[in-house]
C-alpha positions in Angstrom: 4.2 -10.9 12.6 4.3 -7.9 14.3 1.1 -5.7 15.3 0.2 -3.4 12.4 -0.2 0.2 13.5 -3.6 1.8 13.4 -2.0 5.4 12.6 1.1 6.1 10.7 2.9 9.5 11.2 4.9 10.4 7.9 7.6 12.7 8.0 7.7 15.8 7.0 11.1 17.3 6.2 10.5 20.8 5.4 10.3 21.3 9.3 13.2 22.2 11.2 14.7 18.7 12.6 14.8 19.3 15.9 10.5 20.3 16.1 10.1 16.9 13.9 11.6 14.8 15.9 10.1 16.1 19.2 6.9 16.2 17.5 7.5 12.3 16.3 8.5 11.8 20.1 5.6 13.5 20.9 2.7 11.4 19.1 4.4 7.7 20.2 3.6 8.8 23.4 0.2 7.7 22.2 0.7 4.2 22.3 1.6 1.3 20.7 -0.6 1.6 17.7 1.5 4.6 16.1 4.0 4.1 13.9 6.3 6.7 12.2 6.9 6.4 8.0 10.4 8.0 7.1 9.3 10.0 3.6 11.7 12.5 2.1 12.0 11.4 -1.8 14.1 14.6 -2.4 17.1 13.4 0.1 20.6 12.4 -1.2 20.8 8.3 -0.2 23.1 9.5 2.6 20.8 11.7 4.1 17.7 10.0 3.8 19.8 7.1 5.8 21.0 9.5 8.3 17.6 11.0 8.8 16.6 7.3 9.1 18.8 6.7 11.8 17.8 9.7 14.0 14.5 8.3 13.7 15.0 4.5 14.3 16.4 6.5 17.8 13.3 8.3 18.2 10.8 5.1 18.0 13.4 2.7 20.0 11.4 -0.4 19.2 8.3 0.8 18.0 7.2 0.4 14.6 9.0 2.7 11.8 8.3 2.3 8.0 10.9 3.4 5.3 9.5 4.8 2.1 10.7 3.0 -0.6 14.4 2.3 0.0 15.0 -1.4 0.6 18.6 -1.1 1.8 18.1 1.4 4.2 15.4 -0.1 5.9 17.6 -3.1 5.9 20.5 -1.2 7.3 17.9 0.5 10.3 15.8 -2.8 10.9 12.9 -0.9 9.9 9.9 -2.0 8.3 9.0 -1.1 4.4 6.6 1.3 2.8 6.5 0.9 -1.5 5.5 3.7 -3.6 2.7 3.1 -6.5 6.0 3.6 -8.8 8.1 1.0 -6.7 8.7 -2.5 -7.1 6.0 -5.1 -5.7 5.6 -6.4 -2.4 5.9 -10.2 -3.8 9.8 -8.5 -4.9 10.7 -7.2 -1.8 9.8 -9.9 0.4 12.8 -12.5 -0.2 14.8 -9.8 1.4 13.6 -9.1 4.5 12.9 -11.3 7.7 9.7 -12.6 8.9 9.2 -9.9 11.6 9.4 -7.4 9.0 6.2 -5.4 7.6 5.6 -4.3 3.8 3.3 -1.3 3.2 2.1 0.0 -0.1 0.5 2.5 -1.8 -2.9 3.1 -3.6 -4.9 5.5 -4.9 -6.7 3.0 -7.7 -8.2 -0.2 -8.0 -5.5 -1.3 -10.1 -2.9 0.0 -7.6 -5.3 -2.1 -4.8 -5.0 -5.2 -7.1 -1.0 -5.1 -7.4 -0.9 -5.0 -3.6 -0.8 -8.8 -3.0 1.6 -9.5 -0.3 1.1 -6.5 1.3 0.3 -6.0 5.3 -0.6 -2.9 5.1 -2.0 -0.5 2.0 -2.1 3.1 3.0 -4.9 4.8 0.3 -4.6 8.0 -0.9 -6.3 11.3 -1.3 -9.4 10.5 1.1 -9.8 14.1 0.9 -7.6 17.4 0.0 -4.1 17.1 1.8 -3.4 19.7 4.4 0.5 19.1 3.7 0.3 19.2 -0.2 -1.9 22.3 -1.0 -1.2 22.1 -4.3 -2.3 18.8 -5.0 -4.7 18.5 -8.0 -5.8 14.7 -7.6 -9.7 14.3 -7.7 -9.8 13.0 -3.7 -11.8 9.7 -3.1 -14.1 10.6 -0.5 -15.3 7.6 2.0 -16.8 5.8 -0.7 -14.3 5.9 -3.2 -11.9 4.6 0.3 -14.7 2.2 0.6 -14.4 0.9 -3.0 -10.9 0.6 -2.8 -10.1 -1.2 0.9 -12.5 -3.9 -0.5 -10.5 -4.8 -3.7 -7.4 -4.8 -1.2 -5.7 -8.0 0.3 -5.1 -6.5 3.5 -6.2 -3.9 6.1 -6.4 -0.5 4.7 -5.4 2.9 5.9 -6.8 6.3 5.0 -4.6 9.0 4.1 -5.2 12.8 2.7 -6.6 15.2 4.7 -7.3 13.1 7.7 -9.1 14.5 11.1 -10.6 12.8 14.3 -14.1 13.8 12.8 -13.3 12.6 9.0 -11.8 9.1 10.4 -15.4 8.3 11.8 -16.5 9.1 8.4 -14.7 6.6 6.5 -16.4 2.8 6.7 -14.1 -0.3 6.3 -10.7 1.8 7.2 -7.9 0.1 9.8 -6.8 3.1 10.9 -5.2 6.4 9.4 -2.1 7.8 8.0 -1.7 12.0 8.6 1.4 14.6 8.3 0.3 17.5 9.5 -2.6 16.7 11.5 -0.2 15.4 13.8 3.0 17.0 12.6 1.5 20.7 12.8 -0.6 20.4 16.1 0.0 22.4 18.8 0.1 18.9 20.9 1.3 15.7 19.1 0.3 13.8 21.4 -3.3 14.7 22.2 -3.9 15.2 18.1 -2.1 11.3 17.9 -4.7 10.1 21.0 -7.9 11.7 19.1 -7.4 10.0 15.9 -6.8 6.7 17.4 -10.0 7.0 19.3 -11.8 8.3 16.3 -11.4 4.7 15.0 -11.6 2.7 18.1 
C-alpha cells in the first residue's frame, strides 16, 4: 500500500490551464506527502479524461486521486476519490489493484460510517470554503472534525477553508485537503510547505 498523502491539492478548473498546472507543479515540489485530486464534475467524460491525463504528466509518479470516475482512473493508473453520492468503497475495490488508494467523502456521521474500506476520508466544510463563496453548509468547526474523524475507519483529512494557522487548530486530523489556499497563492510551493508543517 502506498503512502497516503498528508495534503491533497484539488483542482480547480475555472483557472486558466496553463496557471493550474504550473501551480499543481508548483506545490509537489513540496514533497512526497502532496497529492493532487482531479475534480471537475461539470466536464464532458472526454474532457475530464484529457484533463486527467495532463495531470497524471504533471505528478509523474506521485500520488493523484480521481474524483469519482472509476474508468478513468483506471485508464490514468490513478488512485480513487468517491463522492458522498457515489458508490462505496467496499464496490469499487474489486476493480482496482492492490497499490491503488480509495478516498471518500464526509461531511456526516452517517457519511463517516459508510466509509468502511476506505484509506483515506477527506471531511468537509471544517470552516467556510475560500473556493465556494456561496456555500450555505453549516461548517463543522474542529470539533464537529473531531466528532467525525473518530467515527471514521481510517485517517482523516480536513477540508473547507483550510490555512497553516486553522490546521493546528483541528485535533485528530491526518493532514489537509485545500483549493485555493494552494491554488490561489502567490507561491504554491511555500503555501504547500506551510500546511504540511502546520501538521507535522
Amino acid at each position: 500500500m502506498p503512502p497516503l498523502p498528508r495534503l491533497v491539492v484539488i483542482t480547480d478548473w475555472r483557472l486558466p490551464r496553463a496557471r493550474l498546472l504550473t501551480a499543481l507543479e508548483r506545490a509537489l515540489e513540496a514533497g512526497p506527502e502532496v497529492a493532487v485530486q482531479h475534480r471537475h464534475p461539470e466536464a464532458s467524460g472526454r474532457l475530464f479524461l484529457e484533463e486527467a491525463r495532463l495531470l497524471a504528466e504533471v505528478c509523474r509518479g506521485r500520488a493523484l486521486f480521481v474524483n469519482g470516475r472509476l474508468e478513468v482512473a483506471l485508464l490514468v493508473g490513478a488512485h480513487l476519490h468517491l463522492p458522498a453520492s457515489g458508490p462505496s468503497p467496499r464496490d469499487v475495490r474489486p476493480f482496482l489493484s492492490p497499490d491503488r488508494l480509495v478516498s471518500v467523502a464526509v461531511h456526516d456521521a452517517r457519511e463517516a460510517e459508510g466509509a468502511v474500506g476506505a484509506d483515506l476520508a477527506l471531511v468537509s466544510p471544517v470552516f467556510a470554503p475560500g473556493s465556494k463563496p456561496g456555500d450555505t453548509r453549516d461548517t463543522l468547526g474542529p470539533h464537529g472534525f473531531r466528532g467525525l474523524a473518530e467515527r471514521l475507519p481510517c485517517p482523516a483529512l480536513a477540508l473547507g477553508g483550510m490555512t497553516p494557522e486553522r490546521a493546528r487548530e483541528v485535533p485528530g486530523a491526518w493532514g489537509v485537503a485545500v483549493i485555493s489556499a494552494v491554488l490561489e497563492a502567490e507561491d504554491p510551493r511555500a503555501a504547500a510547505r506551510a500546511l504540511l508543517d502546520a501538521r507535522a
